[in-house]
MDTraj code that builds the backbone (N, CA, C; nanometers):
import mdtraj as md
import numpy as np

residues = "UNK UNK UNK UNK UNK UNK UNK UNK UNK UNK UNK UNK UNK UNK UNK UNK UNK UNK UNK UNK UNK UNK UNK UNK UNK UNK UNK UNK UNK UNK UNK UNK UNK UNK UNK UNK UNK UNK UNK UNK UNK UNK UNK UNK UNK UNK UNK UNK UNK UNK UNK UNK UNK UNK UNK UNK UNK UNK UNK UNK UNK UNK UNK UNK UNK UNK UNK UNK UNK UNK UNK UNK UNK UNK UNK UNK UNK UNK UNK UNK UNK UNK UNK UNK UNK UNK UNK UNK UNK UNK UNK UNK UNK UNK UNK UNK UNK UNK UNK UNK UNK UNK UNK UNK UNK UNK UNK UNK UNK UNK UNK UNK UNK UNK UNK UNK UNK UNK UNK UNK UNK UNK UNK UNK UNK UNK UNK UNK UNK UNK UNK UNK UNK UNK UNK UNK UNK UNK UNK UNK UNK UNK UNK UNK UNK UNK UNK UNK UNK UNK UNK UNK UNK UNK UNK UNK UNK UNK UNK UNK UNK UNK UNK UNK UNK UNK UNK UNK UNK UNK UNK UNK UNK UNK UNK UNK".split()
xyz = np.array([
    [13.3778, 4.7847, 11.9149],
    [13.3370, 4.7405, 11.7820],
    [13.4492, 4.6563, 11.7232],
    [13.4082, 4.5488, 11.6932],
    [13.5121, 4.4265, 11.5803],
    [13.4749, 4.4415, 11.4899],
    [13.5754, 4.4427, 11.3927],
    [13.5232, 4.4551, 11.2343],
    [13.6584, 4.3814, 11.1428],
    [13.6041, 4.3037, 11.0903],
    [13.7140, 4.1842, 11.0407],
    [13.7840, 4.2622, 10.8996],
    [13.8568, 4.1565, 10.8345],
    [13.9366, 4.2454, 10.7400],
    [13.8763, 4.2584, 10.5840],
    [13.8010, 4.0981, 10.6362],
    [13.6944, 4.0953, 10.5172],
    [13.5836, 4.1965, 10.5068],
    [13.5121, 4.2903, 10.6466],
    [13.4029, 4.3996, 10.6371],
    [13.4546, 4.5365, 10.5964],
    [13.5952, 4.5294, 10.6956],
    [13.6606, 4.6844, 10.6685],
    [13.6948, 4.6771, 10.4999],
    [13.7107, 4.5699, 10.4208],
    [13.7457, 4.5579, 10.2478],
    [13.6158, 4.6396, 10.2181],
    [13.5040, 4.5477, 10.2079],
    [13.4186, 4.5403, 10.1774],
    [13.2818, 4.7025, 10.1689],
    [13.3276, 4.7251, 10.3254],
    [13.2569, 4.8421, 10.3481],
    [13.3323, 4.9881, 10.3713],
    [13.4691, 4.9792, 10.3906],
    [13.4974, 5.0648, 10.4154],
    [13.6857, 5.1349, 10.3348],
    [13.6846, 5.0482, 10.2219],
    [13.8234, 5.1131, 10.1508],
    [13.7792, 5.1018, 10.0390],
    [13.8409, 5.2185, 9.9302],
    [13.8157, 5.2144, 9.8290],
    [13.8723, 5.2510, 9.7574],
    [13.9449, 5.1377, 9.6835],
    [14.0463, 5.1068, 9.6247],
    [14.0836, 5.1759, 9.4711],
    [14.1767, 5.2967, 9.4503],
    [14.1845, 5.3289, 9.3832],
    [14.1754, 5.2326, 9.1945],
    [14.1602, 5.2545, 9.1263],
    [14.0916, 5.1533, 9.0038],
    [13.9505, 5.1192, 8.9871],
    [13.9452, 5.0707, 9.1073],
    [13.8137, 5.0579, 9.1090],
    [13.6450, 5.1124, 9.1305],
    [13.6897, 5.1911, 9.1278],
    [13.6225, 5.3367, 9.1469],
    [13.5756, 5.4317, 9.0613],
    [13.4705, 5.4194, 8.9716],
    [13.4436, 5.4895, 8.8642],
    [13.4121, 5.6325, 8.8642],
    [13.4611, 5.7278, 8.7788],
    [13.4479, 5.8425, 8.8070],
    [13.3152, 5.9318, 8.7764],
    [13.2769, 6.0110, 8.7718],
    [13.0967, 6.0077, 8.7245],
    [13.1387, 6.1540, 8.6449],
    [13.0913, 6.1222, 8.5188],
    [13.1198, 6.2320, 8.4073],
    [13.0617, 6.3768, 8.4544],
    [12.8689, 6.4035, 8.4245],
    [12.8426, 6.5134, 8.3932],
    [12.7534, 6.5110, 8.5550],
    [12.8233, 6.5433, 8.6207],
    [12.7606, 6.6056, 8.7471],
    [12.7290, 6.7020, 8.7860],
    [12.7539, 6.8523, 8.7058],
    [12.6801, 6.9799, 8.7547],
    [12.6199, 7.0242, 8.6612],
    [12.5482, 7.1059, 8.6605],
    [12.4702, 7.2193, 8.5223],
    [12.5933, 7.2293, 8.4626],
    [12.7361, 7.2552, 8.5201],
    [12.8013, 7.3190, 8.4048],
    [12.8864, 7.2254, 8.3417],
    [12.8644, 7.1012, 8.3161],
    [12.9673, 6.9992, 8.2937],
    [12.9455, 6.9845, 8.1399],
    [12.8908, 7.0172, 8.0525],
    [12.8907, 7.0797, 7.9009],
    [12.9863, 7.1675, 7.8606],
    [12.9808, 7.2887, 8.0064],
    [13.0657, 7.4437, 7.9308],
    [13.2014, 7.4295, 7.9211],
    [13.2360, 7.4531, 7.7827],
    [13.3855, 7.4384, 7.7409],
    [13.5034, 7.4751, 7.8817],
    [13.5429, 7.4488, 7.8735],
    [13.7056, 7.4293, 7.9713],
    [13.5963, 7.4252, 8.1221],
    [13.5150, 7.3088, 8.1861],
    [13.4585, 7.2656, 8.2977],
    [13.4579, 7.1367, 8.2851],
    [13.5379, 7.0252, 8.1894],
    [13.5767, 6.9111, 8.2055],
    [13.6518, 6.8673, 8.3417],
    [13.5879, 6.7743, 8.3911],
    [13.6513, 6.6722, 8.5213],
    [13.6143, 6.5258, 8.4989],
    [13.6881, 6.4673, 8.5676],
    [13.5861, 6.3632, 8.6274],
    [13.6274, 6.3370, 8.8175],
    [13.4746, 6.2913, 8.8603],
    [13.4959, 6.3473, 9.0255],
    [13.4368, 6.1572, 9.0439],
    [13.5403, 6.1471, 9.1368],
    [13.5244, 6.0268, 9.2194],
    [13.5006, 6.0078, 9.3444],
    [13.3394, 5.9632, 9.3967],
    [13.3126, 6.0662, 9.4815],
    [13.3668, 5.9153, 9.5939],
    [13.4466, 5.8966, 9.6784],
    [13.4735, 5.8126, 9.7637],
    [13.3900, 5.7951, 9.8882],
    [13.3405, 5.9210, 9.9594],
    [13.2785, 5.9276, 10.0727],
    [13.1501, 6.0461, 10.1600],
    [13.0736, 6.0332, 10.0884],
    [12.9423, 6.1353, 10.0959],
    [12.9189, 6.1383, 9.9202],
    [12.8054, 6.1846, 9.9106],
    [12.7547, 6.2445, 9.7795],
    [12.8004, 6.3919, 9.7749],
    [12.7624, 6.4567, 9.9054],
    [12.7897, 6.5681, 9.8684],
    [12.7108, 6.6626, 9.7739],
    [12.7418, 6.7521, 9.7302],
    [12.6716, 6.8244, 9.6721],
    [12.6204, 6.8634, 9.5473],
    [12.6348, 6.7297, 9.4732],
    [12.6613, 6.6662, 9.3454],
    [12.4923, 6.6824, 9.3268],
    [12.4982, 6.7005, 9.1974],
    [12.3614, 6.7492, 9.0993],
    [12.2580, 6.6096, 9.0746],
    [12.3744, 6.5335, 9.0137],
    [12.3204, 6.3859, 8.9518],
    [12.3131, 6.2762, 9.0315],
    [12.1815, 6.3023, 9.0374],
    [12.0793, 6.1299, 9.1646],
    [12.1832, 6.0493, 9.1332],
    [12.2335, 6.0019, 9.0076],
    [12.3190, 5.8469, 9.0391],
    [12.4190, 5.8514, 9.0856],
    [12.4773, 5.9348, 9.0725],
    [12.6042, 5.9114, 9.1863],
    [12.6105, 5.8828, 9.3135],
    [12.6754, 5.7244, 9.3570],
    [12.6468, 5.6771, 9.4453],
    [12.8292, 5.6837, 9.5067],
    [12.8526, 5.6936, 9.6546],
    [12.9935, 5.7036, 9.7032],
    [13.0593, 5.5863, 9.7193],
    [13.1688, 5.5590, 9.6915],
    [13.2154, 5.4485, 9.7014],
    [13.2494, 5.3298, 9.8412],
    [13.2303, 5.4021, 9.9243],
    [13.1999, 5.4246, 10.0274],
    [13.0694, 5.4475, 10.1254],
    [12.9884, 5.4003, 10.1588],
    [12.8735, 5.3776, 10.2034],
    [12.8642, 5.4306, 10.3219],
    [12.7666, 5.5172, 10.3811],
    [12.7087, 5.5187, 10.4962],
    [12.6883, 5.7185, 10.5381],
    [12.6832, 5.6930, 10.6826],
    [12.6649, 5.8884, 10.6722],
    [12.7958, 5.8625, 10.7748],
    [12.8614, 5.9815, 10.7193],
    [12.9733, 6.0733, 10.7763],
    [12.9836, 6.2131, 10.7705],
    [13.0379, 6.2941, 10.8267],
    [13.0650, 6.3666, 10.9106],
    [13.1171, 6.4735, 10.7729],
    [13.1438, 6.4224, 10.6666],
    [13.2089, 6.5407, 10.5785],
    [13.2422, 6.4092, 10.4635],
    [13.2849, 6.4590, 10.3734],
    [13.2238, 6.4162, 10.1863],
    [13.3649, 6.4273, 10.1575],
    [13.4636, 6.3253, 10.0588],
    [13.5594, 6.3036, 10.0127],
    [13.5369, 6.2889, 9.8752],
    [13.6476, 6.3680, 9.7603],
    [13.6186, 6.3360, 9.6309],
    [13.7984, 6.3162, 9.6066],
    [13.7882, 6.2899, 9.4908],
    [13.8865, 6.2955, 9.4315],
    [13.8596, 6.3541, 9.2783],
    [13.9427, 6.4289, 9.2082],
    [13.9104, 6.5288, 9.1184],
    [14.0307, 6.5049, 9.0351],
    [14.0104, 6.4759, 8.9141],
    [14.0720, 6.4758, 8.7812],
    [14.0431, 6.5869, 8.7091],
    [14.1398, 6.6683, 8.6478],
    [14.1470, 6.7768, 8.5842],
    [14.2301, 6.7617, 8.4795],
    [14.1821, 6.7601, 8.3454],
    [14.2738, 6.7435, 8.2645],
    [14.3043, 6.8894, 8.2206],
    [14.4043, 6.9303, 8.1165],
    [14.4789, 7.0411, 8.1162],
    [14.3879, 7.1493, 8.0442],
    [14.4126, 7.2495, 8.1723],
    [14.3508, 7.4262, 8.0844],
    [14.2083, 7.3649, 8.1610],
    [14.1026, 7.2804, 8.1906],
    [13.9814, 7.2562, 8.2628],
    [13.9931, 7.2946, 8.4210],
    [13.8677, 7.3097, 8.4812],
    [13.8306, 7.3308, 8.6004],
    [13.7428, 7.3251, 8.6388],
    [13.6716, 7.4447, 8.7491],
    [13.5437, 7.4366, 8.7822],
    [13.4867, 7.5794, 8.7981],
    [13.3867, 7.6261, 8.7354],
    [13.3463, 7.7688, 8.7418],
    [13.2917, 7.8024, 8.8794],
    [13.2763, 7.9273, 8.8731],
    [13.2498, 7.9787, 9.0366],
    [13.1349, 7.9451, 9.0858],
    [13.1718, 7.9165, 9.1754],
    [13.0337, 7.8707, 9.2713],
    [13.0091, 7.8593, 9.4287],
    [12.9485, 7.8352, 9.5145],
    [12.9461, 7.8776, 9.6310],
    [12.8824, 7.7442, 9.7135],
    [12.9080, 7.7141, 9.8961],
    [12.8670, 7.5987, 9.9108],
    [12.8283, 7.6656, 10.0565],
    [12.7180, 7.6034, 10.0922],
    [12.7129, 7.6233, 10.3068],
    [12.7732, 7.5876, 10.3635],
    [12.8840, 7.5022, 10.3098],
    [12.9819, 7.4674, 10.3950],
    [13.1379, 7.4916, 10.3850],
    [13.2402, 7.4277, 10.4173],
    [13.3298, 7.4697, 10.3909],
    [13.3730, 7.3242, 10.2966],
    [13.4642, 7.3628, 10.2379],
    [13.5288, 7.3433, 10.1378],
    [13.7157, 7.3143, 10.1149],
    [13.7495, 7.2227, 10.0773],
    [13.9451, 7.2448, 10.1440],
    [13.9401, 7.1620, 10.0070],
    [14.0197, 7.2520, 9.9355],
    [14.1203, 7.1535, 9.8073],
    [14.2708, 7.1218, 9.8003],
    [14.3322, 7.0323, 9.7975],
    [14.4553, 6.9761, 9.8078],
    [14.5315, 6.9283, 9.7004],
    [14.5892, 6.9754, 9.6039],
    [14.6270, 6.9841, 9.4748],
    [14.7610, 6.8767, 9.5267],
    [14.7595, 6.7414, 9.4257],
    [14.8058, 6.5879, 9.4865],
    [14.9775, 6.6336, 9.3900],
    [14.9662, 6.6735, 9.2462],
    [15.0995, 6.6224, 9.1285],
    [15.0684, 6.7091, 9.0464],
    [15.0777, 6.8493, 9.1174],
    [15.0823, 6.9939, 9.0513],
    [15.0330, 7.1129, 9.0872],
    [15.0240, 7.2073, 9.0221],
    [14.9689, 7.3460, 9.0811],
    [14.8219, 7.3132, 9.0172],
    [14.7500, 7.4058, 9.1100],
    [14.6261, 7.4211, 9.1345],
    [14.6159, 7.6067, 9.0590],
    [14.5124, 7.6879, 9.0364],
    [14.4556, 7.8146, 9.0188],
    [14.3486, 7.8063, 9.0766],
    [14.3554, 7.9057, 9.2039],
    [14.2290, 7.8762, 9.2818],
    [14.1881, 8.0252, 9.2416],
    [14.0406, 8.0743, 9.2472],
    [13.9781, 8.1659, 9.2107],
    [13.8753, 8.1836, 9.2863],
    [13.8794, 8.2998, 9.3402],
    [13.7810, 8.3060, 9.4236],
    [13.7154, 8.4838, 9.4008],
    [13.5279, 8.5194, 9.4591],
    [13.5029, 8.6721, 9.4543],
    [13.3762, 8.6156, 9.4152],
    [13.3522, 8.7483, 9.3908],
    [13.1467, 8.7416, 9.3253],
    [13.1599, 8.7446, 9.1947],
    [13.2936, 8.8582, 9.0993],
    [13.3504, 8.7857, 8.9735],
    [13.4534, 8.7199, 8.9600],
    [13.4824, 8.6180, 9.0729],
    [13.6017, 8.5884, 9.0441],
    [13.7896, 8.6582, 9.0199],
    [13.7271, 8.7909, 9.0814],
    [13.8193, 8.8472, 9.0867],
    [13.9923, 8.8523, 9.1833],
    [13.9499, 8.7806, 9.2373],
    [14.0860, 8.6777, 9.3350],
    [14.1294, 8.5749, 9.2532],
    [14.2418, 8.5552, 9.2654],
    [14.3118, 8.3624, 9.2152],
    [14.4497, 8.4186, 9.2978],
    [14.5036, 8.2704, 9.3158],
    [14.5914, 8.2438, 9.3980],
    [14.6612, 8.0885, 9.3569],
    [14.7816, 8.1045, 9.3143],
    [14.8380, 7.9708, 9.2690],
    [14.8603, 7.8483, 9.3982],
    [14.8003, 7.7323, 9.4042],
    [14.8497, 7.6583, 9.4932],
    [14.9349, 7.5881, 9.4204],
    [15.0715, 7.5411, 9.5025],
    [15.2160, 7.4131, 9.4478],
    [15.0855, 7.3010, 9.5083],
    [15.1670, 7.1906, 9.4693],
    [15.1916, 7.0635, 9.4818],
    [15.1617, 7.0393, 9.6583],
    [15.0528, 7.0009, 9.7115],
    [15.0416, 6.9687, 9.8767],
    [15.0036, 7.0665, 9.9279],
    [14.9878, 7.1570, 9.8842],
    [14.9520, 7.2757, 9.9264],
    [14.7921, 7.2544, 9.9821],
    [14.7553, 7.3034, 10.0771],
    [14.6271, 7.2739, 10.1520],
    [14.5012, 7.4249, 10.1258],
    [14.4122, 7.4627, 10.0774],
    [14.2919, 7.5796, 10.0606],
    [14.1963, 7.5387, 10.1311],
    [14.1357, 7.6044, 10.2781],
    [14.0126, 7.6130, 10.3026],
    [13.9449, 7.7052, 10.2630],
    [13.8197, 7.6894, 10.1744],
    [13.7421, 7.7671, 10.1412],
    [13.5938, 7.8486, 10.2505],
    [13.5830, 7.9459, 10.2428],
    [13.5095, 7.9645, 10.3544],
    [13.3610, 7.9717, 10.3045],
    [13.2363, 7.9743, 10.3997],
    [13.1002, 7.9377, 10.3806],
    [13.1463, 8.0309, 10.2766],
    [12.9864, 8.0141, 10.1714],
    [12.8946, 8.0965, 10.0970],
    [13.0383, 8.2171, 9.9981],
    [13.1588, 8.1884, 9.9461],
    [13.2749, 8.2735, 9.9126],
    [13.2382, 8.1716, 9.7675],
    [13.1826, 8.2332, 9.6366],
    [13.2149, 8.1864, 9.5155],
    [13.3691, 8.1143, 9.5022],
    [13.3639, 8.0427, 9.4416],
    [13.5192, 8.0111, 9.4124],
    [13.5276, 7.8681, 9.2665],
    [13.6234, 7.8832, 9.2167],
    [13.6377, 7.7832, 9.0993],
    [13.7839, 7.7490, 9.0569],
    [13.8143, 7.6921, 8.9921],
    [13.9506, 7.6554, 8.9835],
    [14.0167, 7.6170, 8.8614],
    [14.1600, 7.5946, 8.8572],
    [14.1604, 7.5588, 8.6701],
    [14.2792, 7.4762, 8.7315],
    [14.2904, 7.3926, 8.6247],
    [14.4845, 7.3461, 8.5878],
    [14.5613, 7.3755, 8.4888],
    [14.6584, 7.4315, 8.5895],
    [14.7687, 7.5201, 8.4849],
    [14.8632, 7.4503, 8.4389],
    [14.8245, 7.2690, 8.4622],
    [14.9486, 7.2226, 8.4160],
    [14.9458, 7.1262, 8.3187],
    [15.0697, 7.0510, 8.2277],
    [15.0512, 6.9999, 8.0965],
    [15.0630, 6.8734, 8.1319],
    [14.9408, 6.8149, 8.2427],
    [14.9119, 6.6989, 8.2682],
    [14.7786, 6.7270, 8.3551],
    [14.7239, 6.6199, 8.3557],
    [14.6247, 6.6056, 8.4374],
    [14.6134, 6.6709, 8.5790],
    [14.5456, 6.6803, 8.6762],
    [14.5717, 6.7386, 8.8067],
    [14.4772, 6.6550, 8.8881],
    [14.5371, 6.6030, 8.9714],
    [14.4169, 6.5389, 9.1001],
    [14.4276, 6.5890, 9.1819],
    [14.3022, 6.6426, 9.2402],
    [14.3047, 6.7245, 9.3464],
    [14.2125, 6.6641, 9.4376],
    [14.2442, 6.6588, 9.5580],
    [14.1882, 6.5984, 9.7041],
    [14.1315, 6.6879, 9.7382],
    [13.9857, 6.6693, 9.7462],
    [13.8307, 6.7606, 9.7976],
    [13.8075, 6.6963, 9.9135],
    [13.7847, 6.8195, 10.0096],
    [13.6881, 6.7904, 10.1437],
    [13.5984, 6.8867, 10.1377],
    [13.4467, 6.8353, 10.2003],
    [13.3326, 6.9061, 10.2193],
    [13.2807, 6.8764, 10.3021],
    [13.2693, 6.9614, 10.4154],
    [13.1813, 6.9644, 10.5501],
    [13.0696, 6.9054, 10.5758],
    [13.0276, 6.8024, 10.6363],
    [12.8568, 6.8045, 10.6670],
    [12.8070, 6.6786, 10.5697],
    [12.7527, 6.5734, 10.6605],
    [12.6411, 6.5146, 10.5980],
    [12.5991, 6.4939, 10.4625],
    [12.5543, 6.4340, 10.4156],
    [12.4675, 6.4303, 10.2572],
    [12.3942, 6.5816, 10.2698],
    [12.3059, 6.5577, 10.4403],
    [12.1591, 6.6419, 10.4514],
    [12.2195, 6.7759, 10.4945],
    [12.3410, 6.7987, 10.4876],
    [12.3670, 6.9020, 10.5648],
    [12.4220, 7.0394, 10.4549],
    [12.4654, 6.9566, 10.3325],
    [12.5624, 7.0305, 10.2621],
    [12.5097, 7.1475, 10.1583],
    [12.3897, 7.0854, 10.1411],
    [12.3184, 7.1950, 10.0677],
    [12.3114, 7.1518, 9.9123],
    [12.2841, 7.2228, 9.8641],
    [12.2998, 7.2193, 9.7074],
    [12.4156, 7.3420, 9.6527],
    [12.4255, 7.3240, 9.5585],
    [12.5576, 7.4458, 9.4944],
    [12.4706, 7.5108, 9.4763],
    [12.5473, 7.6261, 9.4817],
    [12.4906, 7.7800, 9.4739],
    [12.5659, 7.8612, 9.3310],
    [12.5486, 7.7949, 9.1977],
    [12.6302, 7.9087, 9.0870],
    [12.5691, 8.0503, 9.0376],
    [12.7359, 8.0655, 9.0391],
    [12.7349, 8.2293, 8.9995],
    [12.6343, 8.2472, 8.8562],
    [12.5519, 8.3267, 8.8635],
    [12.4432, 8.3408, 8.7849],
    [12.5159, 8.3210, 8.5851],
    [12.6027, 8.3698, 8.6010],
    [12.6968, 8.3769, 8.4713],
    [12.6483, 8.2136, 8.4112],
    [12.6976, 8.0882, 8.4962],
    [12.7143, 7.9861, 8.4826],
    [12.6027, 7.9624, 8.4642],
    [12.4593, 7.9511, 8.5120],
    [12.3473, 7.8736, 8.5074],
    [12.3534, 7.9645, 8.3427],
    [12.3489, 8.1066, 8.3285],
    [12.2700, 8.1315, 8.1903],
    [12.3794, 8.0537, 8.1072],
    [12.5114, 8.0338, 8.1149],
    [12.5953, 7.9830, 7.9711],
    [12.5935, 7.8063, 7.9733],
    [12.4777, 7.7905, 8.0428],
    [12.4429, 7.6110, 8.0608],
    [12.3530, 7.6038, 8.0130],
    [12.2347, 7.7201, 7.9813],
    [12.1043, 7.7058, 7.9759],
    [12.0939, 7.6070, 7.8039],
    [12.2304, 7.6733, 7.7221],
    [12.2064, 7.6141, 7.6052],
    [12.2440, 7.4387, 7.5509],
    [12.3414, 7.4106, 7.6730],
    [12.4368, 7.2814, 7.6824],
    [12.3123, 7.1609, 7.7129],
    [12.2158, 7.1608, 7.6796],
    [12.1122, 7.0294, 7.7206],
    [12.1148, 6.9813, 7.8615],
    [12.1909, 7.0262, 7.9149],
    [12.1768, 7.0110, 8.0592],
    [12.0501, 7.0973, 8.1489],
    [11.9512, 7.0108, 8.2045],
    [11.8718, 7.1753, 8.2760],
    [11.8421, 7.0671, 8.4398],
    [11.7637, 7.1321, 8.5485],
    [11.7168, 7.0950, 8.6289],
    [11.5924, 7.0236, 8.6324],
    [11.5618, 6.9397, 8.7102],
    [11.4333, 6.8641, 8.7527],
    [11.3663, 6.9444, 8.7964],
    [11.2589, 6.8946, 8.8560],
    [11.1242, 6.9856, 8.9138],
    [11.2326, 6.9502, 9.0638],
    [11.2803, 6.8482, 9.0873],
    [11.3718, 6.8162, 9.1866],
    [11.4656, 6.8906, 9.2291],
    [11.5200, 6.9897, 9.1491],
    [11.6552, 7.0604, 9.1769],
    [11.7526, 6.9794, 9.0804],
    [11.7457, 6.8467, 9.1192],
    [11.8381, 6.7661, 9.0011],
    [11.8737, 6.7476, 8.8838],
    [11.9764, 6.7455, 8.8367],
    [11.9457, 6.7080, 8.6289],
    [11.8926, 6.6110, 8.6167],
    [11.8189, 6.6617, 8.5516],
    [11.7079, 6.5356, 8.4520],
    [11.8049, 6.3933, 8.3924],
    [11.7284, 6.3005, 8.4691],
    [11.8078, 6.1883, 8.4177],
    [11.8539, 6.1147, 8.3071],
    [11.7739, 6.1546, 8.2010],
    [11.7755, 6.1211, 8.0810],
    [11.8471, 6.2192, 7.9892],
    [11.9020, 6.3497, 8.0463],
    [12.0052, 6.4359, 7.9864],
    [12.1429, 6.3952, 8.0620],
    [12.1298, 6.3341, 8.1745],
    [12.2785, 6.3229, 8.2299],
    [12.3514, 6.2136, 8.1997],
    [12.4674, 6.2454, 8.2106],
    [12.5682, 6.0956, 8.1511],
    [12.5956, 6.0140, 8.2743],
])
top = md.Topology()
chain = top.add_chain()
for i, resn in enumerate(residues, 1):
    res = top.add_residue(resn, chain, resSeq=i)
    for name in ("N", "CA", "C"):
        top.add_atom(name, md.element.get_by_symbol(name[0]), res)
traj = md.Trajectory(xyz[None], top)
C-alpha cells in the first residue's frame, strides 16, 4: 500500500486544535460534577449522541478519545463489554471502581489502568487544573456495545432533559 503525505494528512492524523470536542454525550452529561469534553479521534465508540463523528475515519480495531476534565468533574460509574485503559497525560487521575463504587485508586501522571469487561467504574480530577486523559476502548464501532450505567445514574438524569430515543440514543433535539 502507497499512501502519499497529502492522504495520510487528510485521512489519517488528527491534529490536535482542530478537533472539536463534543459537549453532552451521555445521559449523564447534565449531572453536576460529570462535566468533560471528549474528543473522539478514532472510533465512535460507545458514545450516546448520533453526531459525533471521529476525527478520524474508517473501522478499526479499538476507539481513541481524548478526555478533558476540568477540576473536581469526571465520569459516574458505568460499565462497558469491552475493555477499557485510561492514561492520565498532566496529573493524577481518581479511578473508582465496584457495583457502588466502592474501590478508587489514585493514578500519577503516565500512569496506565486497564479496566476489565462488564467492572462499573468512573473517575474524577483531583487536580487544580484541567486533566487530559488518554482513553482506549476495545472493538469496532459494532463491537463495543452501548454503556451500561449504574442504575443510580440513569434515575439522577431522569430530571436533567436529557432522556433516550426509541433508538437507545439521546434525542437529538435535547443534545448539544
Amino acid at each position: 500500500m502507497d499512501i502519499t503525505p497529502a492522504e495520510m494528512e487528510a485521512t489519517r492524523i488528527a491534529r490536535w486544535g482542530k478537533v472539536e470536542p463534543y459537549g453532552e454525550t451521555f445521559i449523564e452529561s447534565r449531572l453536576p460534577g460529570m462535566e468533560k469534553r471528549l474528543y473522539k479521534l478514532i472510533n465512535r465508540g460507545v458514545l450516546e449522541n448520533k453526531g459525533v463523528q471521529p476525527a478520524i475515519q474508517g473501522e478499526h480495531r479499538f476507539g481513541v478519545t481524548l478526555i478533558e476534565v476540568p477540576v473536581g468533574q469526571g465520569a459516574s460509574l458505568h460499565s462497558h463489554v469491552t475493555e477499557e485503559v485510561f492514561f492520565p497525560l498532566n496529573g493524577k487521575m481518581l479511578v473508582v471502581w465496584g457495583d457502588k463504587g466502592e474501590h478508587s485508586i489514585m493514578l500519577n501522571q503516565w500512569d496506565c489502568i486497564s479496566m476489565p469487561v462488564g467492572v462499573m467504574r468512573g473517575f474524577r480530577n483531583p487536580n487544580d487544573h484541567d486533566l487530559v486523559v488518554y482513553s482506549v476502548v476495545g472493538g469496532t464501532d459494532k463491537e463495543v456495545g452501548r454503556i451500561a450505567w449504574h442504575p443510580d445514574v440513569i434515575k439522577a438524569a431522569e430530571g436533567t432533559g436529557l432522556a433516550y430515543g426509541k433508538d437507545g440514543y439521546l434525542e437529538q433535539e435535547q443534545a448539544k
